[in-house]
C-alpha positions in Angstrom: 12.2 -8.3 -15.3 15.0 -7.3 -13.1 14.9 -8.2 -9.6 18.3 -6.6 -9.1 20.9 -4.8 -10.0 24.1 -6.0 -10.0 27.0 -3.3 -9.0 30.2 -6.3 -8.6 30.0 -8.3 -5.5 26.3 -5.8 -4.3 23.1 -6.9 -5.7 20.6 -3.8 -4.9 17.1 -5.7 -5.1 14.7 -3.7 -7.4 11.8 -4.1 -4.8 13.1 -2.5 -2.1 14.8 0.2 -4.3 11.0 1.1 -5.7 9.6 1.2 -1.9 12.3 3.4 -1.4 11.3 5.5 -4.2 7.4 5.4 -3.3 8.3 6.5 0.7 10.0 9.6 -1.4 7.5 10.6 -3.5 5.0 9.9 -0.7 6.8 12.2 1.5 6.5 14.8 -0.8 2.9 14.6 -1.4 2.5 14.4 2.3 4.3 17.3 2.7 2.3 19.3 0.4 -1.1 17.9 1.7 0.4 19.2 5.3 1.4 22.4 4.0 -1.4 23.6 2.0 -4.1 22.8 4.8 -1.6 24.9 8.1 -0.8 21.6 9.4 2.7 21.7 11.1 4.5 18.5 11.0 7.2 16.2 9.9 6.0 14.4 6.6 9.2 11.9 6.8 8.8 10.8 10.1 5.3 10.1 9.5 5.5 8.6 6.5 8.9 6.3 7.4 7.1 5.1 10.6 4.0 4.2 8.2 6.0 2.4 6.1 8.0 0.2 8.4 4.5 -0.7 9.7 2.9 -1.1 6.3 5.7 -3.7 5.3 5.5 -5.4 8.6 1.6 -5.8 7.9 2.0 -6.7 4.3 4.1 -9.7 5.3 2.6 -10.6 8.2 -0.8 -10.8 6.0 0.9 -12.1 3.0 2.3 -15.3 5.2 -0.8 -16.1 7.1 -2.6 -16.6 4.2 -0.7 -20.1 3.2 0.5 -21.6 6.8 1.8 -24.4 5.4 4.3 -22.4 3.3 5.3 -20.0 6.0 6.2 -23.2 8.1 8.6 -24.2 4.9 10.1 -20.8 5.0 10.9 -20.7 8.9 12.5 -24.3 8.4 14.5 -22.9 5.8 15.5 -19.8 7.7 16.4 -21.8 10.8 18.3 -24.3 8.3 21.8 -23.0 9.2 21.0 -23.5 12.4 22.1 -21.3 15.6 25.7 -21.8 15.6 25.8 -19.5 12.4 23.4 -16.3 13.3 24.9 -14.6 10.4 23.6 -17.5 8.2 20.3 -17.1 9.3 19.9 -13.4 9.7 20.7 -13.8 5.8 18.3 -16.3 4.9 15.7 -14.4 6.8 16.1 -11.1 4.7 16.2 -13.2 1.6 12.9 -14.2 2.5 12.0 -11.2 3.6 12.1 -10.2 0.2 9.2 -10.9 -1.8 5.7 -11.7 -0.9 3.5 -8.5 0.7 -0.2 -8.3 0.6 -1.8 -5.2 -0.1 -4.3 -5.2 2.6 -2.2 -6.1 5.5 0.0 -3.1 4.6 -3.3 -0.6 4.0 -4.3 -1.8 7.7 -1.3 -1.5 9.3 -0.6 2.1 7.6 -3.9 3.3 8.9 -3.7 1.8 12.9 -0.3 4.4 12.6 -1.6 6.8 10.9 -4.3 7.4 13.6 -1.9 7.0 16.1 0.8 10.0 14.9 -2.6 12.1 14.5 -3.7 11.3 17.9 -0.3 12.9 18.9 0.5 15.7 15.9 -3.5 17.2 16.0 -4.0 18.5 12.9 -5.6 21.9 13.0 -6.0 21.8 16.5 -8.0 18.8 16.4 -7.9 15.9 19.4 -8.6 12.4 19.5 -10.0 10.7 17.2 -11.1 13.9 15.0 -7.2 14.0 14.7 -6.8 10.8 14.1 -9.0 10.9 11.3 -8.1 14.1 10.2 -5.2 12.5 9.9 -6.3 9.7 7.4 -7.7 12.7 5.2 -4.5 14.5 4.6 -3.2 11.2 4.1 -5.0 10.3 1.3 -2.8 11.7 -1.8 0.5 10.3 -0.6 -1.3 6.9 0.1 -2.1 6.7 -4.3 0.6 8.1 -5.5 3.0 5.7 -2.8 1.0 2.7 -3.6 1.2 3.2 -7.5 4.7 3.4 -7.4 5.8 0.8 -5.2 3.7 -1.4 -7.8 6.7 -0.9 -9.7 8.8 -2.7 -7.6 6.5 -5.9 -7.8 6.7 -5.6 -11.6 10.7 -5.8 -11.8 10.8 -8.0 -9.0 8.7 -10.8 -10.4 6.8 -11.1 -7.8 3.4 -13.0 -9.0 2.2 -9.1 -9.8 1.5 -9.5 -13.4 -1.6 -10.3 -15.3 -2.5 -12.8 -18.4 -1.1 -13.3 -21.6 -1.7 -11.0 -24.0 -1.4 -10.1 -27.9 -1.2 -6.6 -27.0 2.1 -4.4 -28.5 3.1 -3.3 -24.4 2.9 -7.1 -23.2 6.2 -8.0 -21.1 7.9 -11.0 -20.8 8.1 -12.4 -17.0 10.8 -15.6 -15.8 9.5 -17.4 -13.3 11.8 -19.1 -11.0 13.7 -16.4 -10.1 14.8 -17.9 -6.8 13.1 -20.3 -4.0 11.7 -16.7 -2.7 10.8 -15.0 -6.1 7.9 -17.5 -7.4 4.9 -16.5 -9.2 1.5 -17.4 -8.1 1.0 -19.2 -11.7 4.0 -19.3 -14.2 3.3 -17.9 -17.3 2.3 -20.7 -19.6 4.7 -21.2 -22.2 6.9 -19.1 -20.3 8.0 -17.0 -23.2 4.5 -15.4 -23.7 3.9 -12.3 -23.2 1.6 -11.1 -19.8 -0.6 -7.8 -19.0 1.9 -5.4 -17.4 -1.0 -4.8 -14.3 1.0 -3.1 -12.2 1.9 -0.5 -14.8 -2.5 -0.1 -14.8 -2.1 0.2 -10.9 0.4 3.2 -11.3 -1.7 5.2 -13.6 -4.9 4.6 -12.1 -3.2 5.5 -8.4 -1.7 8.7 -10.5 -5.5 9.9 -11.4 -6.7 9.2 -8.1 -4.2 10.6 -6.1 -4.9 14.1 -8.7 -8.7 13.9 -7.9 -7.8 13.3 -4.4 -5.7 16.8 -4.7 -8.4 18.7 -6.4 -10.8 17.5 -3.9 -9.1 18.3 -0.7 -8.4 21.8 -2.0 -12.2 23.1 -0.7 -13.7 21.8 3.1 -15.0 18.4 3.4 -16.6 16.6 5.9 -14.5 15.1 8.3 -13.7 11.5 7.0 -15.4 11.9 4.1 -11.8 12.3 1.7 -10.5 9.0 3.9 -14.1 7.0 3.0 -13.6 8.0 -1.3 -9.9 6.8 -1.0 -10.7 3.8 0.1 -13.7 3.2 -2.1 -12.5 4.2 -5.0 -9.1 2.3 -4.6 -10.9 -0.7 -3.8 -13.2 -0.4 -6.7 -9.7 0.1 -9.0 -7.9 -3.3 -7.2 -11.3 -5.2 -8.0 -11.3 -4.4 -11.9 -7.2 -4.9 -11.9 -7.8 -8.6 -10.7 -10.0 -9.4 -13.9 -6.7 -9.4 -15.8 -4.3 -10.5 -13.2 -3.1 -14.3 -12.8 -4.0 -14.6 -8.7 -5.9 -17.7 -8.0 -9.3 -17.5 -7.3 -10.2 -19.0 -4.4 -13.5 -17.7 -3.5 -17.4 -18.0 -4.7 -16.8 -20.9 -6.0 -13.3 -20.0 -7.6 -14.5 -16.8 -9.2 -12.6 -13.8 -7.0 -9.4 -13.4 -5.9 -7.9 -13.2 -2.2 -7.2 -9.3 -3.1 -10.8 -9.0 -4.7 -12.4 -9.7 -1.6 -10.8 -7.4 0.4 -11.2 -4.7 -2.1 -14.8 -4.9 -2.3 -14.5 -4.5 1.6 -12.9 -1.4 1.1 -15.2 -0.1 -0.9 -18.1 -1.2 1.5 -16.2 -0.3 4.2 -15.5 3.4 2.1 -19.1 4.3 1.3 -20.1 3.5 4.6 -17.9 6.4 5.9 -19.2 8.4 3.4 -22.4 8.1 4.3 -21.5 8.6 7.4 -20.1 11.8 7.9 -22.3 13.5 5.0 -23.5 16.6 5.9 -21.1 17.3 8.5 -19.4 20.4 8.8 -17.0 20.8 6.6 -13.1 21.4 8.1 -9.5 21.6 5.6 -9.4 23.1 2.1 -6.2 25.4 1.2 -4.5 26.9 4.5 -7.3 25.6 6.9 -7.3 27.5 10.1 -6.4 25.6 12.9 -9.4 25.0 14.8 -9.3 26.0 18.3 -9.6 22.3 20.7 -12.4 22.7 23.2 -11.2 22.7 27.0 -11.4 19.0 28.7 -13.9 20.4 30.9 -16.3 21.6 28.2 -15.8 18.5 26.0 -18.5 16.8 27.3 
């Protein structure tokens, strides 16, 4: 585990280096999703906006969960008090550090999502067809992102990991890091080796985001590549949790926080699948634009 790197007096923390990395590689995807279907648009600037408001989200979700914590966290970042706002504007991006749900930062990536294809309008599209149209092209650079970002939990020691194991790619985890790097649940004895889960994450976000590719290289329905994302990466956070060390707190202390809103996704996922099935199929490689109907006519 290496929550930083250490260059002298600059201490690069590995979390924020791996979002970095996933924004890139996301980018690109994006990019190439954009390209391939005649889209004309800026991949970073979408994808840099989605990000700010994915962390945001995260957070935001990740904090709300435990009130009673956040309250200890604010009292600690107010602790130097407002005579020293350089004090404080320190402790708050030590905090800021660690601790992101995953769902937050999914729901907060989609609102902007719809929003920048409300305004780009993919293949000519308007409204919410674009904003959805949006989510579909989407899709590839949302995998790949997530699974490599994952990597930045894993270094970080963030709570990420999964139980001990006996098996030869088992990783050793410290707990205790600092008052703003604690696992959920320390591993017990802490030398023993844990399931490196977000290492599963990565290559199961890796085969998605390649079906994902393969699939939007012929027409779908509109919607329908945005409703198999989001079951398929649901049904992939459910099975991850079996191994992971989050508490359960649910069904009588048998699912996870993270398991319950995965199986939402999934829900949530074949409903839109259902949904638009059987409706006329729009994208594949260099989609034509298609043509927006006049307001008067779009009654």
């Amino acid at each position: 585990m290496y929550p930083y790197i250490n260059l002298g007096s600059i201490h690069l923390g590995t979390f924020g280096l791996l979002l970095w990395l996933a924004a890139v590689v996301a980018t690109v995807a994006l990019h190439k999703s954009l390209t391939r279907s005649g889209v004309d648009a800026d991949a970073l600037n979408v994808v840099a906006i989605v990000v700010i408001a994915g962390v945001v989200g995260a957070k935001v979700w990740h904090e709300l969960q435990s009130p009673a914590e956040l309250a200890m966290a604010l009292k600690q970042i107010g602790k130097p008090g407002i005579k020293h706002p350089v004090d404080v504007l320190l402790e708050f991006l030590h905090w800021f550090q660690a601790g992101f749900a995953w769902f937050g930062g999914m729901l907060a990536g989609i609102a902007l999502l719809m929003w920048q294809g409300a305004d780009i309008k993919p293949n000519g599209m308007t409204g919410m067809r674009a904003s959805v149209r949006m989510l579909d092209l989407a899709t590839v650079a949302a995998a790949v992102g997530y699974g490599v970002g994952r990597l930045g939990c894993l270094t970080s020691g963030d709570g990420d990991y999964g139980k001990n194991t006996t098996l030869p790619w088992g990783v050793h985890m410290a707990h205790g890091v600092d008052q703003y790097h604690r696992a959920l649940v320390p591993p017990n004895p802490p030398t023993a080796l844990v399931q490196p889960t977000p290492i599963y994450e990565l290559l199961f976000a890796l085969a998605l985001a390649w079906v994902l590719w393969k699939l939007a290289g012929k027409a779908r329905p509109l919607g329908w590549l945005t409703g198999f994302y989001l079951c398929v990466s649901g049904i992939g956070r459910f099975l991850v949790e079996f191994v992971r060390i989050n508490p359960r707190i649910y069904f009588g202390h048998t699912m996870s926080n993270a398991q319950v809103a995965a199986l939402g996704s999934v829900v949530v996922g074949l409903i839109v699948m259902l949904a638009v099935r059987g409706g006329e199929p729009v994208g594949g490689e260099m989609a034509m634009p298609v043509k927006a109907e006049p307001v008067e006519n779009a009654a």
